[in-house]
TORKE-602643 format. One line per 5 residues: their letters; for each residue x, y, z of N, C-alpha, C. Coordinates in Angstrom, 3 decimals, decimal comma, m for minus. Layout:
TORKE-602643
A = X/Y/Z/X/Y/Z/X/Y/Z | ...;
This chain:
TORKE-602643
XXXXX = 0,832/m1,173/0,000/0,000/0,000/0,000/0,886/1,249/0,000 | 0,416/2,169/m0,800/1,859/3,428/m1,041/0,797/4,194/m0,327 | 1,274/5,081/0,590/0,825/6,048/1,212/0,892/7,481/0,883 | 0,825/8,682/1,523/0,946/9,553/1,154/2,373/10,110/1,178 | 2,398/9,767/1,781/4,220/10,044/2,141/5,053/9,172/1,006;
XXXXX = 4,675/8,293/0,811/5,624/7,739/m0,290/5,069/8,364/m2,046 | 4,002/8,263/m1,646/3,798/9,502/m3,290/4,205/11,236/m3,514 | 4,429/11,416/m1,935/4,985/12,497/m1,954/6,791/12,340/m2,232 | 7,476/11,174/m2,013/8,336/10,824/m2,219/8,976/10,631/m3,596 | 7,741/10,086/m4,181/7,935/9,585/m5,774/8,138/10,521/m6,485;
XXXXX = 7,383/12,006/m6,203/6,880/12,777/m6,926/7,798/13,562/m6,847 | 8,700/14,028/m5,621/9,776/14,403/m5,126/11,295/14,325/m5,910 | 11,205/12,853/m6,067/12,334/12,010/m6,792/11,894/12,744/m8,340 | 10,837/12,360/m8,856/10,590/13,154/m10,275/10,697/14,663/m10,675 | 10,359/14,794/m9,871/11,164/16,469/m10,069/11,911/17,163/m9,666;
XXXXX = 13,187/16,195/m9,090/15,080/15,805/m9,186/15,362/15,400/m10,342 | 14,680/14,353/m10,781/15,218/14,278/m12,238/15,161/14,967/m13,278 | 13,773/15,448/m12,839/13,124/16,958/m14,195/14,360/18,297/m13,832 | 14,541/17,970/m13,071/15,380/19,605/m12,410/16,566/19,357/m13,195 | 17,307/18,352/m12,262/18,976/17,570/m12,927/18,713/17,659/m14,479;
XXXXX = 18,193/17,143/m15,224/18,207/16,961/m16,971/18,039/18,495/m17,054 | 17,430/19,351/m17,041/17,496/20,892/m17,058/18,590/21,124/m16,858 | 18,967/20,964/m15,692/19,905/21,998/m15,082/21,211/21,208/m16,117 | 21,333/19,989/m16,506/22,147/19,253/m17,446/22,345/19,979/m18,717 | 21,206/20,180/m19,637/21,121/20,758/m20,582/21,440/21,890/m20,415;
XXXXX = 20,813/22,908/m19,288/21,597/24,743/m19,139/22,895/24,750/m19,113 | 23,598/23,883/m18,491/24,662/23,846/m18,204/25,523/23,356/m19,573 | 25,100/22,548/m20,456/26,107/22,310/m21,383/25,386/23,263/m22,381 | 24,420/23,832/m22,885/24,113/24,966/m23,754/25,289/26,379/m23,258 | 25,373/26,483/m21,879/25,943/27,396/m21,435/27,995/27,008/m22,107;
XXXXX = 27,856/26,047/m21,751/29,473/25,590/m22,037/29,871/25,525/m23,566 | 28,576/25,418/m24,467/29,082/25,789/m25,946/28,778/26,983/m26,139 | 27,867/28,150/m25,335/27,957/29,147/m25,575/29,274/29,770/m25,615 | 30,064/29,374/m24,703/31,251/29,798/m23,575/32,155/29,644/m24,503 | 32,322/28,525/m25,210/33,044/27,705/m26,183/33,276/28,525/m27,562;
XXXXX = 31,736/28,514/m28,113/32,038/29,767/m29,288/32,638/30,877/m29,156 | 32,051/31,741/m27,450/32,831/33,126/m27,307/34,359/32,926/m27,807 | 34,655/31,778/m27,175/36,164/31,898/m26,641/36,927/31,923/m28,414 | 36,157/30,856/m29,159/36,547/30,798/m30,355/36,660/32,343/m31,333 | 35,293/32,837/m30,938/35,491/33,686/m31,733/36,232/34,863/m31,056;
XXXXX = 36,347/35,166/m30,021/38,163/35,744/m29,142/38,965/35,521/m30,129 | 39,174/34,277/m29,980/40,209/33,616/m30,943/40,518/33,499/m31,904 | 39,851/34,035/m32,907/40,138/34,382/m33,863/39,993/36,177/m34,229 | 39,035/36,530/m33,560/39,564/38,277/m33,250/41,242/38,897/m33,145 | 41,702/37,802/m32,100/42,994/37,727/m31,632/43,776/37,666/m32,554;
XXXXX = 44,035/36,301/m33,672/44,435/35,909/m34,660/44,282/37,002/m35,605 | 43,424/37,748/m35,961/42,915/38,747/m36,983/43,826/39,601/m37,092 | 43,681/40,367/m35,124/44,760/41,623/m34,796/45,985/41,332/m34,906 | 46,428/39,792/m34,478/47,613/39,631/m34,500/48,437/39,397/m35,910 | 47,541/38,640/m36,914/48,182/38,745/m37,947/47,929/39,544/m39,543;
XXXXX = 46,917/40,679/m38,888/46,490/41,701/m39,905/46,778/42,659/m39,605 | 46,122/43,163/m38,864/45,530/44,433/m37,838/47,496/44,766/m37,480 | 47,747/44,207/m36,650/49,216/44,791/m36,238/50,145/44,787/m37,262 | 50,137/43,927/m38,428/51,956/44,041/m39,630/51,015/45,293/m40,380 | 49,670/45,272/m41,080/49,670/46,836/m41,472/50,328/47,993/m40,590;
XXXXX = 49,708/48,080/m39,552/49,761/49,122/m38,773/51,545/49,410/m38,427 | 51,543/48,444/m38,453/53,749/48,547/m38,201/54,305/49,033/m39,912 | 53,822/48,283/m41,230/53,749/48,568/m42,465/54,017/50,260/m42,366 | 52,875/50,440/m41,851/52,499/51,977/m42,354/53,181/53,109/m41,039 | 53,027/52,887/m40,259/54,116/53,673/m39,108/55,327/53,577/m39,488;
XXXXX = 55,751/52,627/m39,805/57,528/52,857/m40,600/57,623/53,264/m41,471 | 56,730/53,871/m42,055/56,449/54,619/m43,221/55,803/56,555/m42,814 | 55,412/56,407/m41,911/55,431/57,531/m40,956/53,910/57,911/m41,502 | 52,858/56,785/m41,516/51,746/57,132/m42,044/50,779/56,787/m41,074 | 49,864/57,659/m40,695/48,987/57,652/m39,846/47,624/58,146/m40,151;
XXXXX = 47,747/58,284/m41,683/46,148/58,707/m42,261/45,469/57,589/m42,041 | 44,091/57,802/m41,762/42,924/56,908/m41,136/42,368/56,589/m42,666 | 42,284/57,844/m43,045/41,555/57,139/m44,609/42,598/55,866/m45,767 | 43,772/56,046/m45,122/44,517/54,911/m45,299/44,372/53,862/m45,736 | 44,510/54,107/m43,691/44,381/52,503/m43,329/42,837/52,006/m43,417;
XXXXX = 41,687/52,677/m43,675/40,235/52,004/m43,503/40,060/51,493/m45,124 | 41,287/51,982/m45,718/40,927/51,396/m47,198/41,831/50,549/m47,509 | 42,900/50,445/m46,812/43,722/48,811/m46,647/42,850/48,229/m45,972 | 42,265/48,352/m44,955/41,755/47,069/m43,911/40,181/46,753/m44,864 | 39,886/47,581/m46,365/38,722/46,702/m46,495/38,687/45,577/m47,762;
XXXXX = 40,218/45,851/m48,015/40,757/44,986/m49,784/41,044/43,544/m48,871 | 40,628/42,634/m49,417/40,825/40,752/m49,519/41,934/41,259/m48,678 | 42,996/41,489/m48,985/44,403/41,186/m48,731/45,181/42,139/m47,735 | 44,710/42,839/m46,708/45,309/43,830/m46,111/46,750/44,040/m46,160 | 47,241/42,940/m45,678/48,892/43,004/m45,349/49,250/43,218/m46,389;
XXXXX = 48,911/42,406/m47,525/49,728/42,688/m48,874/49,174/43,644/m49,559 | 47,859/44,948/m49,275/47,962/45,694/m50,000/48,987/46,955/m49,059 | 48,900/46,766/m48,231/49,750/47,685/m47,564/51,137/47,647/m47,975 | 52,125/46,216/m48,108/53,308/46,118/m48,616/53,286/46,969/m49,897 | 52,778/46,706/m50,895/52,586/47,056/m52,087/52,163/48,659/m51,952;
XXXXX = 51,698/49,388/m51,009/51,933/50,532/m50,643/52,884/50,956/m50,584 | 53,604/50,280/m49,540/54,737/50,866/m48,953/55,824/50,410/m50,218 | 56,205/49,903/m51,033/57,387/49,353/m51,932/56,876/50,630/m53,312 | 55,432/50,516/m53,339/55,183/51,315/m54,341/55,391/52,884/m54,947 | 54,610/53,634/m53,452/54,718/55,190/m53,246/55,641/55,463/m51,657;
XXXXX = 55,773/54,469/m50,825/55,982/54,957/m49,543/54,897/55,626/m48,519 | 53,729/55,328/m48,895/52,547/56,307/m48,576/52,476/57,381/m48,550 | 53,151/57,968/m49,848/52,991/59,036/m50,381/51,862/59,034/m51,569 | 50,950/60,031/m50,784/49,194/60,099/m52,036/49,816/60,398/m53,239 | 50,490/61,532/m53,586/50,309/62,414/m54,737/51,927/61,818/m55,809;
XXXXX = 52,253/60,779/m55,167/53,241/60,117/m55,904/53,299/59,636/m56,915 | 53,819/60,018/m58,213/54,137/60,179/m59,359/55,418/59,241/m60,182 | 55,797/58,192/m60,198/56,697/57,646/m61,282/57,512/58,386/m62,170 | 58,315/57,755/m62,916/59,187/58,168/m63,881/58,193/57,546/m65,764 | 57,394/56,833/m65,419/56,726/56,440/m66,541/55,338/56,698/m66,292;
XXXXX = 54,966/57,669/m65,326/53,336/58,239/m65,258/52,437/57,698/m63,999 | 53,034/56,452/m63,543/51,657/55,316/m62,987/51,566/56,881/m61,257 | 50,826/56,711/m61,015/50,509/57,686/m59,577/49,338/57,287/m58,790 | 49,726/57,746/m57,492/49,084/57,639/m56,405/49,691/56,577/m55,211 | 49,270/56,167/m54,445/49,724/55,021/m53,497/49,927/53,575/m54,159;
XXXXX = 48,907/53,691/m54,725/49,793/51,991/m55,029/49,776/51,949/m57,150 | 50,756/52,911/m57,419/50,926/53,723/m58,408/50,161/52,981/m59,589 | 49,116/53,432/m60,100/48,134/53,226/m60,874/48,406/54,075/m62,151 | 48,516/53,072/m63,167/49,356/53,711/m64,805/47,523/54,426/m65,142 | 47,875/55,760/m65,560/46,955/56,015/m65,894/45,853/55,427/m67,793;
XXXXX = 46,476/54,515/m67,835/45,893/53,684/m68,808/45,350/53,140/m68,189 | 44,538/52,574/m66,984/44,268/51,191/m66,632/42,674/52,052/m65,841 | 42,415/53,639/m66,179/41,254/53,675/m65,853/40,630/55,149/m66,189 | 39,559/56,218/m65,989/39,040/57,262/m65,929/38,906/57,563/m64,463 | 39,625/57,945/m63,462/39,412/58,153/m62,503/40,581/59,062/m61,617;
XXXXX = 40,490/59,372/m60,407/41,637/60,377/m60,111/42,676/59,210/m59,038 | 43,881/59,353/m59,573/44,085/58,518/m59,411/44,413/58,717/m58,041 | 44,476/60,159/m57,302/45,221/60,389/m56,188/44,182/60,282/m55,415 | 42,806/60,291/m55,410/42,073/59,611/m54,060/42,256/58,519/m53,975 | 42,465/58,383/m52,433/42,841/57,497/m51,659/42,079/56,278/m51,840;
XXXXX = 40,612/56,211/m51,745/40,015/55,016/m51,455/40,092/54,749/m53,109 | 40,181/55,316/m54,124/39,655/54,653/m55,541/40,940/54,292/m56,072 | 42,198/54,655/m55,723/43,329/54,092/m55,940/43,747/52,697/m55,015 | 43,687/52,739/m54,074/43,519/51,611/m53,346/42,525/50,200/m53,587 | 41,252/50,452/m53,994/40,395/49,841/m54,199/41,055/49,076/m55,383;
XXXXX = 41,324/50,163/m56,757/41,235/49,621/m57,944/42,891/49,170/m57,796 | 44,237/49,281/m57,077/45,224/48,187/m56,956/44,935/47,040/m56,386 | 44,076/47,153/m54,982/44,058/45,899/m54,824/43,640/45,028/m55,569 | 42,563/45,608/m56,220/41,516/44,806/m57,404/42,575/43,942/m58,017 | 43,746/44,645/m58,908/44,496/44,305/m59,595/45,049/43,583/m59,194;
XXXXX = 45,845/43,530/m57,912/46,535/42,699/m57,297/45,642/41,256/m57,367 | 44,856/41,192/m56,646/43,326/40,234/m56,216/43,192/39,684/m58,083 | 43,409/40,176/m59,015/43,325/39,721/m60,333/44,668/38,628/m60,672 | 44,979/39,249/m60,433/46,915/38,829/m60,557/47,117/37,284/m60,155 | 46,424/37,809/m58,729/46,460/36,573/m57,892/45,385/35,034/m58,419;
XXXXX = 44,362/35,739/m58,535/43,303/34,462/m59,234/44,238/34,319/m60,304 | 44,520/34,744/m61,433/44,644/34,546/m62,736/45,958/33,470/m62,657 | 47,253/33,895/m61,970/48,032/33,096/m61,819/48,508/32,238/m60,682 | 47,848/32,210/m59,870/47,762/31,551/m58,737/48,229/31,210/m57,239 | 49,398/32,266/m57,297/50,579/32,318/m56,632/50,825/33,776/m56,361;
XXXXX = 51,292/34,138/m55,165/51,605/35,337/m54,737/52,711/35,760/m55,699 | 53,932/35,389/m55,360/54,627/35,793/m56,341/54,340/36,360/m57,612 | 53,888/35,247/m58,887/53,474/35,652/m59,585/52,499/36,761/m59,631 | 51,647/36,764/m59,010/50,752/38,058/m58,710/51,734/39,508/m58,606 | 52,570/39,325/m57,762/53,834/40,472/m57,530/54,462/41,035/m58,625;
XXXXX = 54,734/39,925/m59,321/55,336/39,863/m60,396/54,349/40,536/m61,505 | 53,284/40,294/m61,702/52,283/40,924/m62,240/52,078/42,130/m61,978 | 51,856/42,500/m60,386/51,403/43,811/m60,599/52,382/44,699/m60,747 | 54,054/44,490/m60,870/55,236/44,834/m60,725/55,261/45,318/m62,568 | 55,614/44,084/m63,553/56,059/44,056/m64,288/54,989/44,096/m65,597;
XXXXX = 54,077/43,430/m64,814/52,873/43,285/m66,003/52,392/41,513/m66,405 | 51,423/41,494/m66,475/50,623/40,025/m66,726/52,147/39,220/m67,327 | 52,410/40,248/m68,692/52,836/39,260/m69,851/54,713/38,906/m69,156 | 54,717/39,690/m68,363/56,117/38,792/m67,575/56,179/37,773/m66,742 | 54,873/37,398/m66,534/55,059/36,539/m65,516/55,460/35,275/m66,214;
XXXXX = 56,583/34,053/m65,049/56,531/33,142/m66,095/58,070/33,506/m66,770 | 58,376/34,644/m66,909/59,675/34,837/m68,140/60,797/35,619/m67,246 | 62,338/36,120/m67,754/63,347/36,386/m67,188/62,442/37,753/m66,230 | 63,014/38,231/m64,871/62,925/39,109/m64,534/63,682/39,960/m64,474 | 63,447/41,556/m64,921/64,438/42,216/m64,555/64,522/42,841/m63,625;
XXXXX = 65,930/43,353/m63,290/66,469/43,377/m62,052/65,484/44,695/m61,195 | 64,598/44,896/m61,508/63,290/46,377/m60,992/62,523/45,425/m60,573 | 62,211/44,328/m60,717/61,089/43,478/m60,502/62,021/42,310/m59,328 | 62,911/41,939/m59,605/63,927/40,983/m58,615/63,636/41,639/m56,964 | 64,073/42,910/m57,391/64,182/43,998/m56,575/63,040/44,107/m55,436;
XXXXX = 62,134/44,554/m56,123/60,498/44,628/m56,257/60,331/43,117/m54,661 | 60,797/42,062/m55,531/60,136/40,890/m54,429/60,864/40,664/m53,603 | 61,928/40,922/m53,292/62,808/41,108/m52,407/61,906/41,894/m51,141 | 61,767/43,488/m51,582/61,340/44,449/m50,741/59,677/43,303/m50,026 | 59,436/43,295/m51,146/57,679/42,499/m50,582/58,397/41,234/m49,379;
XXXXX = 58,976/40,710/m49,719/59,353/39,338/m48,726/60,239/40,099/m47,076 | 60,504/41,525/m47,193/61,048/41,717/m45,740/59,892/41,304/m44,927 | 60,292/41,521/m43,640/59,579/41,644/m42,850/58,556/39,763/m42,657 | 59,166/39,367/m43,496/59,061/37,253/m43,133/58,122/37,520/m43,805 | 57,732/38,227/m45,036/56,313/37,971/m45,770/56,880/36,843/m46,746;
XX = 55,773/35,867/m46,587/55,788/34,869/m47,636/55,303/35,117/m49,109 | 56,063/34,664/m50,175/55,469/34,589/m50,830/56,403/33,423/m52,430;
């Protein structure tokens, strides 16, 4: 005969177990919540550490601290390497001019568009583009370098010593390529 006391018992025990499986589930929903944060920390971290800081060192050794800059390096595919290609190109100098015409920061031959070449964000945009072309088309950083250095039709063939040069400067600083 179960009494009252023992159905108060039963019922007791059942909603320990209803509680425990809850409190089971909060607790591990909570621990992959915890889990993603940490991941995505972790790769925030990774971001600053291997984007965010070699631009920013890129361009301070270069004694450049324009914001409109850097917000138009940090929005091309390739930050680090459009910044190198800054810095080897003009020095982050805007209004920088060549010996064969190309101008602006990441010196843009004025054949290659209708546009000015010395704003910042539309010169930037349209090298990286190029670069980002370079790169699909031939598959390899280098070659890409080599491309946006010398031109498509060198890649592949002898380099001369402006372009040798050229990947040298791009590879300081432990850049691979």
């Amino acid at each position: 005969m179960i009494t009252q006391y023992t159905k108060l018992q039963i019922l007791l025990v059942i909603i320990l177990l209803m509680m425990t499986t809850w409190m089971s589930n909060t607790l591990e929903n909570l621990f992959k919540q915890l889990n993603n944060q940490q991941q995505l920390i972790n790769k925030q971290q990774d971001y600053i550490q291997n984007v965010v800081a070699p631009v920013k060192k890129i361009m301070y050794r270069n004694h450049c601290h324009n914001q409109e800059i850097y917000a138009g390096i940090m929005k091309t595919k390739y930050p680090v390497y459009t910044a190198k290609i800054i810095e080897i190109e003009s020095e982050f100098y805007q209004y920088a001019v060549s010996s064969c015409g190309a101008r602006g920061l990441m010196q843009i031959a004025l054949c290659h568009g209708r546009f000015s070449t010395f704003d910042i964000k539309t010169n930037i945009e349209f090298g990286a583009r190029y670069f980002e072309w370079g790169l699909e088309r031939f598959g390899t950083i280098d070659r890409a370098i080599v491309s946006y250095n010398a031109g498509p039709a060198a890649v592949g063939k002898y380099l001369p010593v402006e372009t040798a040069m050229y990947i040298k400067k791009f590879k300081r600083d432990g850049m691979t390529i």
